[in-house]
C-alpha positions as CSV (number, residue, x, y, z in Angstrom):
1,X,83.4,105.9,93.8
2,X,84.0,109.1,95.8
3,X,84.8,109.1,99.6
4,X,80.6,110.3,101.2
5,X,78.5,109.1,97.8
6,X,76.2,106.2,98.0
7,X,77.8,102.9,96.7
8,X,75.5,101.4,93.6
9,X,75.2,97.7,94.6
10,X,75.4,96.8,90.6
11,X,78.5,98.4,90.3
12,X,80.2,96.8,93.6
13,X,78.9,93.4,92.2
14,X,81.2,94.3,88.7
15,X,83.9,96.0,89.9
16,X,84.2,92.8,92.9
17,X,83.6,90.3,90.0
18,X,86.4,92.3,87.7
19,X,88.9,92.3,90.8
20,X,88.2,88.2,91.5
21,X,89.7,87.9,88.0
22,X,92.5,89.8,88.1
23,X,93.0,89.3,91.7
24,X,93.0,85.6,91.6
25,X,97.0,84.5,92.2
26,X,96.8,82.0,88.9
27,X,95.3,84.8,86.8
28,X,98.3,87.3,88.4
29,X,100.9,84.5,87.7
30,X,99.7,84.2,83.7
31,X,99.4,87.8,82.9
32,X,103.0,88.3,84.5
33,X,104.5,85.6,82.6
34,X,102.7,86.7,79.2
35,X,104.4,90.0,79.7
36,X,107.2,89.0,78.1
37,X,105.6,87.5,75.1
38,X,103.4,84.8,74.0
39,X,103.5,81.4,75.5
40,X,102.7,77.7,74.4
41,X,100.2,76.1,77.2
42,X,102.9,73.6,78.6
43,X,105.6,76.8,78.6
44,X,103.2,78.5,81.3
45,X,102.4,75.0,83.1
46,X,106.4,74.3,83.7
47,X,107.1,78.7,84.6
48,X,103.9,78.0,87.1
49,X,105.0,75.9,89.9
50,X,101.9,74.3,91.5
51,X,99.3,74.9,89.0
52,X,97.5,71.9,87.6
53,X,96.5,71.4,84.0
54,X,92.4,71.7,84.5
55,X,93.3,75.3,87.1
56,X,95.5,76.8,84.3
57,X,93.1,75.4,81.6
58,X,90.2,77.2,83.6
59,X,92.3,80.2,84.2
60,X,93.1,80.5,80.6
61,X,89.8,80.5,79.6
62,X,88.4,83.2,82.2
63,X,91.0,85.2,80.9
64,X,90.1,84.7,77.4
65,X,86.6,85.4,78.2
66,X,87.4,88.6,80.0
67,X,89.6,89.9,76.7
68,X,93.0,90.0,78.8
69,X,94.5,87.1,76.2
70,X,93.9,85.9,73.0
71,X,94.2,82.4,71.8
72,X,95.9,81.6,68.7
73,X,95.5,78.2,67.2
74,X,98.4,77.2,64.3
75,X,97.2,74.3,61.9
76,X,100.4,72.2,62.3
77,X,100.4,68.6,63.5
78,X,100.3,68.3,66.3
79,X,98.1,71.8,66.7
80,X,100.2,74.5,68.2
81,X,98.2,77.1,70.4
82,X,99.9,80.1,71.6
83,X,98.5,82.5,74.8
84,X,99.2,86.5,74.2
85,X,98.0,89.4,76.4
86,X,96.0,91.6,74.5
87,X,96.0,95.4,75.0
88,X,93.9,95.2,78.1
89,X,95.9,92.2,79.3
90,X,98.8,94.6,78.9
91,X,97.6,97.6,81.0
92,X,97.0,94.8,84.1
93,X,100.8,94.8,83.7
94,X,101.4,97.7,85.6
95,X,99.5,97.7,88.7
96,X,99.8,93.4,89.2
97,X,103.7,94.4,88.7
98,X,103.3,97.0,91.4
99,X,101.1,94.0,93.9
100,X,103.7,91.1,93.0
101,X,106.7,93.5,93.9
102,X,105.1,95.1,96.6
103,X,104.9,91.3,98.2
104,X,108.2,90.7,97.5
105,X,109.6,94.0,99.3
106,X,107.0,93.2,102.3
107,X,107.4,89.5,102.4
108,X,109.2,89.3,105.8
109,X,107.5,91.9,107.5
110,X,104.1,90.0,106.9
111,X,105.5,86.7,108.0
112,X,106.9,88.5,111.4
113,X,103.6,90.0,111.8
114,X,102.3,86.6,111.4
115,X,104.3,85.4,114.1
116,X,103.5,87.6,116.7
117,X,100.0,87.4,115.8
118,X,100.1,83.5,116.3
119,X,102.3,83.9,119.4
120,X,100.1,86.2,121.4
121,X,97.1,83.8,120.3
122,X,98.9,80.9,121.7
123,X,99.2,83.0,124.6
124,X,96.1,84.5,125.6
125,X,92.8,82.6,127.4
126,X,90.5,80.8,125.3
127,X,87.4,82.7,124.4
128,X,84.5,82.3,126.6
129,X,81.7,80.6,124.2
130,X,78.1,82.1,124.7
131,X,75.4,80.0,124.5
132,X,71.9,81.2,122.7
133,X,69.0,80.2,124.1
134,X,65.4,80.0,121.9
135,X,63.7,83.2,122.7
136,X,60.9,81.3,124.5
137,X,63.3,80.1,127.1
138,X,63.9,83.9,127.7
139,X,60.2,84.7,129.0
């Protein structure tokens, strides 16, 4: 959308529901580690610290759904199911490569920000609370 034009609340809604996907730190985490290939479902649980099985099942499956991966399932015993990124999934490549180094390089200065944000908030006089009153106590 251009800088002056009228935003189209339908096309807020998509774009916001499009950048909740790819935005989303699992779905980042995924489509980085796919970059270099396809991956078996446990591979990506042990390269993704902290993930649980059911957030990287669910992940997985929106990304499936949104045509960034493709699921492969091999008719071997026990059934072997490999993740790829799919053209689309690897376009996301560049710009979440951009984000994920971009945090990297700006780590600290975020964290020191943090800091003196918390500091001076530490610092400075509690906020005075105003009170509502119904509108009838007003007359």
């Amino acid at each position: 959308m251009a800088r002056g034009k009228p935003h189209v609340t339908g096309d807020c809604r998509a774009i916001g529901a499009v950048l909740a996907r790819v935005g989303d730190k699992w779905s980042v985490l995924i489509v980085s580690r796919l970059g270099s290939g396809p991956m078996r479902f446990n591979e990506l649980k042990r390269d993704i610290g902290g993930i649980s099985q059911r957030m990287l099942t669910l992940t997985l499956r929106g990304l499936e759904r949104d045509g960034l991966i493709t699921r492969t399932v091999f008719p071997t015993v026990p059934p072997r199911v490999d993740y790829e990124l799919t053209p689309l999934g690897r376009s996301l490549l560049v710009p979440v490569s951009a984000l994920g180094e971009w945090a990297r390089k700006n780590m600290s200065r975020i964290e020191d920000a943090q800091a003196k944000f918390d500091a001076r908030a530490a610092k400075a006089p509690a906020p005075l609370i105003e009170t509502t009153r119904p509108a009838a106590a007003l007359r």
